[in-house]
VOBA-1610 file (N, C-alpha, C; in pm, whole numbers, padded with zeros to 5 digits, always signed):
BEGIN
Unk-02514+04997+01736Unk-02414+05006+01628Unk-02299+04909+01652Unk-02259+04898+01752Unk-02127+04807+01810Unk-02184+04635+01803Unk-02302+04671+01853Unk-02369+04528+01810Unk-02358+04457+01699Unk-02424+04510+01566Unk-02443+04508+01443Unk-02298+04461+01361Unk-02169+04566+01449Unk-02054+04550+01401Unk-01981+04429+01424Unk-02042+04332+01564Unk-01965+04210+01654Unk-02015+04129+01515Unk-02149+04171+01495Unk-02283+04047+01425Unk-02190+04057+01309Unk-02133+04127+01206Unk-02093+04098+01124Unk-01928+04060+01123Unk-01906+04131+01211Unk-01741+04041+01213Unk-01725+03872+01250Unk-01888+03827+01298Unk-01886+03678+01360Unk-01888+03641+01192Unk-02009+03648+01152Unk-02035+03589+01005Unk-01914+03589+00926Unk-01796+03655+00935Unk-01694+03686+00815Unk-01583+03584+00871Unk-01611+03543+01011Unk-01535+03478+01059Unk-01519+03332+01031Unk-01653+03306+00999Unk-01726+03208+00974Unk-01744+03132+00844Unk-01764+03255+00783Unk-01753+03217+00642Unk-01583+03080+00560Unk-01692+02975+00515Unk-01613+02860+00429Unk-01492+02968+00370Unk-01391+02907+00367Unk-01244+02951+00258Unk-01310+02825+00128Unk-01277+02853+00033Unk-01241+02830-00094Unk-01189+02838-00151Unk-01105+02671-00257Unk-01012+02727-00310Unk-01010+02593-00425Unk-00942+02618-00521Unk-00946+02501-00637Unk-00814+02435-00667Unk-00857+02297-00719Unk-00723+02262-00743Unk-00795+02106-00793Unk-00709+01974-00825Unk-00768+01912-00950Unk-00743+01790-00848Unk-00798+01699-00928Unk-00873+01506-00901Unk-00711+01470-00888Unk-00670+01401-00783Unk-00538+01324-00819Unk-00548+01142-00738Unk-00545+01067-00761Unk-00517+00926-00696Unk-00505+00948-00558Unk-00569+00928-00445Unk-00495+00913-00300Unk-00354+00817-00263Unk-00360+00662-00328Unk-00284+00603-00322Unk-00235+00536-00495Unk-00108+00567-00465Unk-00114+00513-00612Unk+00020+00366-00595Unk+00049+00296-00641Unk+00203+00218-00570Unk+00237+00165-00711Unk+00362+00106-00717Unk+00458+00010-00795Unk+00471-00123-00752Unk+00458-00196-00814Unk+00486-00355-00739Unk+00566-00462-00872Unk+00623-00536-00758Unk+00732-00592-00883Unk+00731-00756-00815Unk+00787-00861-00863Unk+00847-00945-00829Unk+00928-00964-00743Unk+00920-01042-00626Unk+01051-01075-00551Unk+01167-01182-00533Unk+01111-01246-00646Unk+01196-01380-00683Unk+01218-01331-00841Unk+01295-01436-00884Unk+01376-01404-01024Unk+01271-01548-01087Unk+01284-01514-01222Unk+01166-01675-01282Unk+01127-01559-01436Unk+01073-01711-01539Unk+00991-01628-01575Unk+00830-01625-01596Unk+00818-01492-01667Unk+00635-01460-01625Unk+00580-01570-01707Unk+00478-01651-01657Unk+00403-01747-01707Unk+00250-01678-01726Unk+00230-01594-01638Unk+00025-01535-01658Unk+00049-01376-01639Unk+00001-01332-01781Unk-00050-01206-01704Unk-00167-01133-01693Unk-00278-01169-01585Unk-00409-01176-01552Unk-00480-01081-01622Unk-00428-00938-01595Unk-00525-00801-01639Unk-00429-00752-01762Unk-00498-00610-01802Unk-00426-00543-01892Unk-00452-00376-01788Unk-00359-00277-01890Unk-00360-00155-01819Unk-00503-00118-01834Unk-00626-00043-01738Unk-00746+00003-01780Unk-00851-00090-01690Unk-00821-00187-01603Unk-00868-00323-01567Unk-00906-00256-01416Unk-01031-00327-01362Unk-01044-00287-01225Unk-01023-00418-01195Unk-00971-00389-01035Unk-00884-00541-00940Unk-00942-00571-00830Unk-00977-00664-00812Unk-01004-00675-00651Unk-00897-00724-00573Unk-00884-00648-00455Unk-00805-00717-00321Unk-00779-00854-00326Unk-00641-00903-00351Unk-00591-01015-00364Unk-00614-01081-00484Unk-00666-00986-00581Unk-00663-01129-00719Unk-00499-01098-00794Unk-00466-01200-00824Unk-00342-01190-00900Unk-00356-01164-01027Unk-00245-01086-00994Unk-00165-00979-01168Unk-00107-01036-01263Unk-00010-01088-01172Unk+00119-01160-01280Unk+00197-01247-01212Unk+00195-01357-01278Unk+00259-01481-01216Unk+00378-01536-01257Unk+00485-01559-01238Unk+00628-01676-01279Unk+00579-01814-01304Unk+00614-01879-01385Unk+00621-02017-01355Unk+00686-02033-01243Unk+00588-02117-01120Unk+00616-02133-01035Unk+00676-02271-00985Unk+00659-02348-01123Unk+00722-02542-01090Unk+00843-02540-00993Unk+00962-02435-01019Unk+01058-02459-00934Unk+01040-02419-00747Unk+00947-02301-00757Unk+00964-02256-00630Unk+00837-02391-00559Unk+00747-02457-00596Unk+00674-02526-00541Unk+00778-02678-00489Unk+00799-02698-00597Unk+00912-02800-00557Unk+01002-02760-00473Unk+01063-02700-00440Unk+01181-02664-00301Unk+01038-02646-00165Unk+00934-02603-00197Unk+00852-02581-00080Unk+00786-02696-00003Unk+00784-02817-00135Unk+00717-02933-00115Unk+00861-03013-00004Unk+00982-02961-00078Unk+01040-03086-00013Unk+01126-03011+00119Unk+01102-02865+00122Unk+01102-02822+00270Unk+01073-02849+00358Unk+00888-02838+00320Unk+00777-02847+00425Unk+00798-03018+00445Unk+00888-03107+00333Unk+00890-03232+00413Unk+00982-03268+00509Unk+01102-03182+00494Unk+01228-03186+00553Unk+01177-03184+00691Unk+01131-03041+00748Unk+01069-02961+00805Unk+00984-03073+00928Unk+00869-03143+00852Unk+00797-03270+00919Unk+00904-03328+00993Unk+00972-03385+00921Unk+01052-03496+00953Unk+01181-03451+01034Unk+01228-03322+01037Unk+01277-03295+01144Unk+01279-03286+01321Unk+01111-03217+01240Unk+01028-03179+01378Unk+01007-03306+01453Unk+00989-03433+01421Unk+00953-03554+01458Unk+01073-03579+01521Unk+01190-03637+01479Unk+01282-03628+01515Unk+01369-03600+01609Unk+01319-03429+01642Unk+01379-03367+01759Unk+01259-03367+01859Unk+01136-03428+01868Unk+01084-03457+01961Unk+01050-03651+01969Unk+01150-03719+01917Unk+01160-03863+01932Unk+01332-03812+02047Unk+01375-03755+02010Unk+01462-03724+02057Unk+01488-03669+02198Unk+01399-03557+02231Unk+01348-03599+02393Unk+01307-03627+02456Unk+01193-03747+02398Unk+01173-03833+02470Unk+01286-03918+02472Unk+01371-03937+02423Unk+01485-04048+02472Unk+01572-04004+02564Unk+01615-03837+02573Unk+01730-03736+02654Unk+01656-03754+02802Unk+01487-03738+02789Unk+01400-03803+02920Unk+01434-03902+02995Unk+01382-04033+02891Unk+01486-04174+02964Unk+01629-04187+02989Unk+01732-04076+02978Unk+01890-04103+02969Unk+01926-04189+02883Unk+01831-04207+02734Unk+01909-04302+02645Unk+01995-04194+02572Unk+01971-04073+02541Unk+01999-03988+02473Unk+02130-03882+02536Unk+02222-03829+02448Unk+02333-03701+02533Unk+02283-03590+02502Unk+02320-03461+02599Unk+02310-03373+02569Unk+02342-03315+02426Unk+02431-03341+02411Unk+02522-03316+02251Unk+02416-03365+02099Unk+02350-03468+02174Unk+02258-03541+02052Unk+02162-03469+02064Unk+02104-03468+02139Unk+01970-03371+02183Unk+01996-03205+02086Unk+02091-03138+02167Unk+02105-03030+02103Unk+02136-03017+01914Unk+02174-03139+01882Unk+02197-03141+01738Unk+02096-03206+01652Unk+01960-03234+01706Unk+01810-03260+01662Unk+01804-03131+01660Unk+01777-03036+01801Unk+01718-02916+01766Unk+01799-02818+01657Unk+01891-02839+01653Unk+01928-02746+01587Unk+01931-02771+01385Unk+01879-02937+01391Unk+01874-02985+01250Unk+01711-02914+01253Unk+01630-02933+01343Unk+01480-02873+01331Unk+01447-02727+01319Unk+01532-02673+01342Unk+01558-02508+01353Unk+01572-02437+01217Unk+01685-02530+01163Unk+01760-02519+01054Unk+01645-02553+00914Unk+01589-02714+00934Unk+01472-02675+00872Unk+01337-02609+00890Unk+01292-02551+00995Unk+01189-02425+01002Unk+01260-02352+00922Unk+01358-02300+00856Unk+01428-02170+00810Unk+01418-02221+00658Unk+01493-02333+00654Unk+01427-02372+00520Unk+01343-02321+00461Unk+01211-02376+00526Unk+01071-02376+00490Unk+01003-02276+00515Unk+01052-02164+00597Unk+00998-02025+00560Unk+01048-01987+00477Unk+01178-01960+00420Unk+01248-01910+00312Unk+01161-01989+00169Unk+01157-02115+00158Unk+01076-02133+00025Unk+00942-02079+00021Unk+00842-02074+00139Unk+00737-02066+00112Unk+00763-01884+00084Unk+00845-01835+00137Unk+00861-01710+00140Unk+00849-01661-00047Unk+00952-01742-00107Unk+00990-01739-00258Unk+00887-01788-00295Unk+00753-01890-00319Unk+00673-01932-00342Unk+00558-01839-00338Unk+00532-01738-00230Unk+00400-01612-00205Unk+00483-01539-00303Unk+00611-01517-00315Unk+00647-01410-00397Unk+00676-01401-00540Unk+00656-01543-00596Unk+00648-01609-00722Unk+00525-01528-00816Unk+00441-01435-00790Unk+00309-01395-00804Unk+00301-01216-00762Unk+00239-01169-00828Unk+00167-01012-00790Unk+00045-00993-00769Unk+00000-00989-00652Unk-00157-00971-00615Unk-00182-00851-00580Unk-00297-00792-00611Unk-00343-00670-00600Unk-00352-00628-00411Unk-00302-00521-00366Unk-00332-00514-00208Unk-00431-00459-00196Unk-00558-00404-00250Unk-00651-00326-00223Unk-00710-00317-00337Unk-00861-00330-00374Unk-00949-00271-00466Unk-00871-00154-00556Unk-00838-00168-00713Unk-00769-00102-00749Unk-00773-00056-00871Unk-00744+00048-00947Unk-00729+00044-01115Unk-00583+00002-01171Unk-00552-00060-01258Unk-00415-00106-01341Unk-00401+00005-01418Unk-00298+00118-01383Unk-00244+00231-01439Unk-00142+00219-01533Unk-00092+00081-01521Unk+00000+00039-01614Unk+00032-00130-01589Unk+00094-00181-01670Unk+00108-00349-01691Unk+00238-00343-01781Unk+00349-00336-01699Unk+00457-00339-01777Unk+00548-00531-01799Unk+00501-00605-01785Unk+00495-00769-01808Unk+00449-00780-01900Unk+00497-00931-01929Unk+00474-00967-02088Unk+00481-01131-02071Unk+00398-01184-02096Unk+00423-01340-02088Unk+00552-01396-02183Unk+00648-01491-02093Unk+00754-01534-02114Unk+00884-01428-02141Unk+00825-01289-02034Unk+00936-01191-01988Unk+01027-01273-01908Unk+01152-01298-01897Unk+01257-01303-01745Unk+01288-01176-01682Unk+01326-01234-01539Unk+01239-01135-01482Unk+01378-01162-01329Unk+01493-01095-01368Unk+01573-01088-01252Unk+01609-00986-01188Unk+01594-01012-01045Unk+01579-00934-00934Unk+01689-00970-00825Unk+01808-00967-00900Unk+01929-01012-00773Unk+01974-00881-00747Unk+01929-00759-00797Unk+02019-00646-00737Unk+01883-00569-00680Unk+01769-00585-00744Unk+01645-00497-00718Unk+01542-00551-00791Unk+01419-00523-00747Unk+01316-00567-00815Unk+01236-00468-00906Unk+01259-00470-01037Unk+01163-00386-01111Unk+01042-00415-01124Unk+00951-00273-01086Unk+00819-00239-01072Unk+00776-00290-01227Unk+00639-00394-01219Unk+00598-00427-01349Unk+00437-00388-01358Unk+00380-00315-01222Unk+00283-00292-01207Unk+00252-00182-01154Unk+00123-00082-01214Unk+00123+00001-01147Unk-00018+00026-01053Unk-00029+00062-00960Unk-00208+00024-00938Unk-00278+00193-00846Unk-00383+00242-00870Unk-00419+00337-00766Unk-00560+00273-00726Unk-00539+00311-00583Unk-00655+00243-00543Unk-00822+00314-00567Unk-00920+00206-00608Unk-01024+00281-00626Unk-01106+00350-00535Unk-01117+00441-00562Unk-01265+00519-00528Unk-01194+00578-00405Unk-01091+00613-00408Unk-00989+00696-00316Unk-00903+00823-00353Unk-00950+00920-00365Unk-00913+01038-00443Unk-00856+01153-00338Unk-00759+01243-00412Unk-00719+01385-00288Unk-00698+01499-00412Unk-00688+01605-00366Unk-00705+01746-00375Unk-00613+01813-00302Unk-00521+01836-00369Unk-00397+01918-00340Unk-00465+02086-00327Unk-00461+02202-00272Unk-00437+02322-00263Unk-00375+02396-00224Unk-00376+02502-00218Unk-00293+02644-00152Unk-00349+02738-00125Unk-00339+02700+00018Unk-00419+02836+00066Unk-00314+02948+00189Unk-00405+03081+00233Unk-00253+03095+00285Unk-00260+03129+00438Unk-00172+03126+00558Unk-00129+03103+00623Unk-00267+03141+00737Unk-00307+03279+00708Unk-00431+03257+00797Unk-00542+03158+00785Unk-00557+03110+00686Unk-00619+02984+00670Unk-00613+02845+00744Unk-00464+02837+00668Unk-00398+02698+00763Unk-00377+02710+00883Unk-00379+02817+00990Unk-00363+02827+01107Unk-00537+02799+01215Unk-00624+02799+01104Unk-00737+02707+01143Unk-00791+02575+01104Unk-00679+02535+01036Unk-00710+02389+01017Unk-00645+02272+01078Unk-00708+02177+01097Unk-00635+02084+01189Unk-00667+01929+01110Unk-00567+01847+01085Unk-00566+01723+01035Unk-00720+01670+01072Unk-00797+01572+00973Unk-00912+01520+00999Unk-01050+01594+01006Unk-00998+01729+01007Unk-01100+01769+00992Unk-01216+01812+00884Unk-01332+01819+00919Unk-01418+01819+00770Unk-01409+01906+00637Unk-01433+01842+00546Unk-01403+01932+00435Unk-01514+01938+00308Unk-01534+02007+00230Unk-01617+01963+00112Unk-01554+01983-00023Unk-01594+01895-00086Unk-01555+01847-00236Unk-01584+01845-00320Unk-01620+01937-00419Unk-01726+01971-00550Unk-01621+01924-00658Unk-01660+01811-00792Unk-01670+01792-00910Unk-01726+01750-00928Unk-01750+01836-01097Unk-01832+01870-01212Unk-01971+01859-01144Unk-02006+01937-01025Unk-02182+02015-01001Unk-02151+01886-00888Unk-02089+01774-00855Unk-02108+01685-00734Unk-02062+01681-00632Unk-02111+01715-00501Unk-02010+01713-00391Unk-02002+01611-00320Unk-01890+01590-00217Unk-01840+01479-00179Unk-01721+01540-00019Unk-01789+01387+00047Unk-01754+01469+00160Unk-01619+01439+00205Unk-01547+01527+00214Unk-01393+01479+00226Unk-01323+01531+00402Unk-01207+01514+00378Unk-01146+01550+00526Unk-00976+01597+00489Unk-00965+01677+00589Unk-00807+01723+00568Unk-00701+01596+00598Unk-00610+01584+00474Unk-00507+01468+00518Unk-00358+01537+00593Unk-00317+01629+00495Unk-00212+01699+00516Unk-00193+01816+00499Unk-00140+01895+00619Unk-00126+02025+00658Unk+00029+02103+00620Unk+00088+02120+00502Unk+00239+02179+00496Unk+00292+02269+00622Unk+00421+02220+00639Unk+00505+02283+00729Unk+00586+02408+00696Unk+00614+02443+00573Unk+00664+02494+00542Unk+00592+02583+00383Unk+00615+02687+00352Unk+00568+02754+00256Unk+00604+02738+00135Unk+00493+02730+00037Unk+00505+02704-00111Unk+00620+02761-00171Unk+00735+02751-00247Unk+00835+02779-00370Unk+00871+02896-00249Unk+00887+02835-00112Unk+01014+02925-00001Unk+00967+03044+00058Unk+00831+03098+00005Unk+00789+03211+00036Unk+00720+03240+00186Unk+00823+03346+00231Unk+00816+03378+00336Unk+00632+03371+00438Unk+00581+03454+00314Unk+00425+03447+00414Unk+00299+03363+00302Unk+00355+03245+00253Unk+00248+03167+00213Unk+00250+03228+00059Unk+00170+03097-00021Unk+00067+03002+00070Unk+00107+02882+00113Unk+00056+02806+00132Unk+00047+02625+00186Unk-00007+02579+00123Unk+00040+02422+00142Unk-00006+02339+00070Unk-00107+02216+00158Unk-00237+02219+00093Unk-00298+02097+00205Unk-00374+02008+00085Unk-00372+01886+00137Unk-00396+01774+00099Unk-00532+01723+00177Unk-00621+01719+00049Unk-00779+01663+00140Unk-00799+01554+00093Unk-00808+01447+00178Unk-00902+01346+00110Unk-01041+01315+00065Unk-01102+01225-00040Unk-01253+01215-00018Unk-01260+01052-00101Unk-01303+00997-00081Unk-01379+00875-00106Unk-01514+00896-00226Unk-01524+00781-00327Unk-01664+00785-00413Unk-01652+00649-00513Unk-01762+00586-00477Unk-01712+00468-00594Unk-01733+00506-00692Unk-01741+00633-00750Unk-01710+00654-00889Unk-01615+00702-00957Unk-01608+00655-01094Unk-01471+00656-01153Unk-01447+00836-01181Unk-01347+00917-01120Unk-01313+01034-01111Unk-01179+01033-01197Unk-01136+01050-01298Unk-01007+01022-01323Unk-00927+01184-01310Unk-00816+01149-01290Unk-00723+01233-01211Unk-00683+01348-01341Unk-00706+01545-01300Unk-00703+01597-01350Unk-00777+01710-01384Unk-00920+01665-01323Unk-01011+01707-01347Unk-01017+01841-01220Unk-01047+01921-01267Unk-01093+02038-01159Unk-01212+01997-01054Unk-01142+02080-00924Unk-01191+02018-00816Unk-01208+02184-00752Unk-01315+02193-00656Unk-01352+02307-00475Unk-01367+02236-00438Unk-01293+02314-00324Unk-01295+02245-00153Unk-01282+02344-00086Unk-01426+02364-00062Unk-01440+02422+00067Unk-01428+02383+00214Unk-01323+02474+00262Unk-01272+02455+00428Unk-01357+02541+00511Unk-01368+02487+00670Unk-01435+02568+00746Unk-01331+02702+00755
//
């Protein structure tokens, strides 16, 4: 009899938690311009899938290429300069004073020429990751100034990267541990997911739960956010 009783308190122990809750984006971001100009291309529309590094939306870039062109020449011709230069401080044709005021004209243009090329990568919005366009707030021959902040003109979530918010309660979460395995049912399909985030603290203040945990799961298919989701935890 005591037997029978261990045998079934193991199984209950054992038994998956379940609990529901809906499709949301894993990563979703804003991206804007970091130079001031205006928009000359705007590649996609909202609804558009992206690949890693193709560009969104571009400035006319004539001005920032030109300051980069005649950086990166400054830049050459510095660098030359302050090494014609010790080779001469070598032979004692050269002073200390001269010497130090090559390097510091060569210094001065390295700074240059990171700063333009800097404004030149940032002339443009490229996608950082395989993505959907959630929004496209640009407009060809928008201006587009960013001296106090840069407004977000893009919105992107990355594809085939999805999470599942729930609440479950405290005896639950006290067996779960970040990374660990999880399962993921929408509409009749499962999908194998993992715990991202474990809440520290209890839902709307309440003393004994529930919690809030965050699962991830991966699928290259299009899941759009909303949709009812199970996830079963060990």
């Amino acid at each position: 009899m005591k037997r029978t009783a261990f045998l079934v308190l193991m199984f209950v122990a054992t038994v998956a938690f379940g609990a529901d809750g809906t499709v949301q984006w894993a990563r979703r971001v804003e991206l804007g311009l970091g130079v001031s100009g205006t928009i000359k291309t705007v590649a996609v529309e909202a609804g558009a899938r992206v690949a890693k590094g193709q560009v969104l939306v571009a400035l006319d870039d004539t001005p920032f290429k030109a300051e980069f062109d005649q950086a990166r020449a400054d830049r050459d011709e510095a660098a030359r300069d302050y090494k014609q230069a010790q080779q001469l401080f070598e032979r004692t044709v050269l002073s200390t004073v001269e010497l130090e005021n090559a390097k510091l004209k060569s210094v001065r243009a390295q700074a240059k020429y990171a700063q333009a090329k800097y404004q030149l990568d940032r002339s443009h919005i490229v996608a950082p990751f395989d993505a959907w366009v959630l929004e496209m707030r640009a407009q060809v021959g928008q201006n587009v100034v960013n001296a106090l902040e840069a407004r977000p003109l893009v919105v992107l979530a990355a594809a085939g990267e999805y999470q599942v918010q729930l609440r479950v309660p405290a005896a639950t979460l006290d067996r779960l541990k970040i990374g660990q395995a999880a399962n993921v049912t929408v509409g009749g399909k499962s999908y194998a997911g993992r715990v991202h985030a474990l809440a520290l603290e209890p839902a709307g203040g309440k003393a004994d739960g529930p919690y809030d945990v965050t699962v991830l799961f991966q699928t290259p298919e299009m899941l759009r956010p909303g949709r009812s989701a199970t996830v079963e935890l060990p």
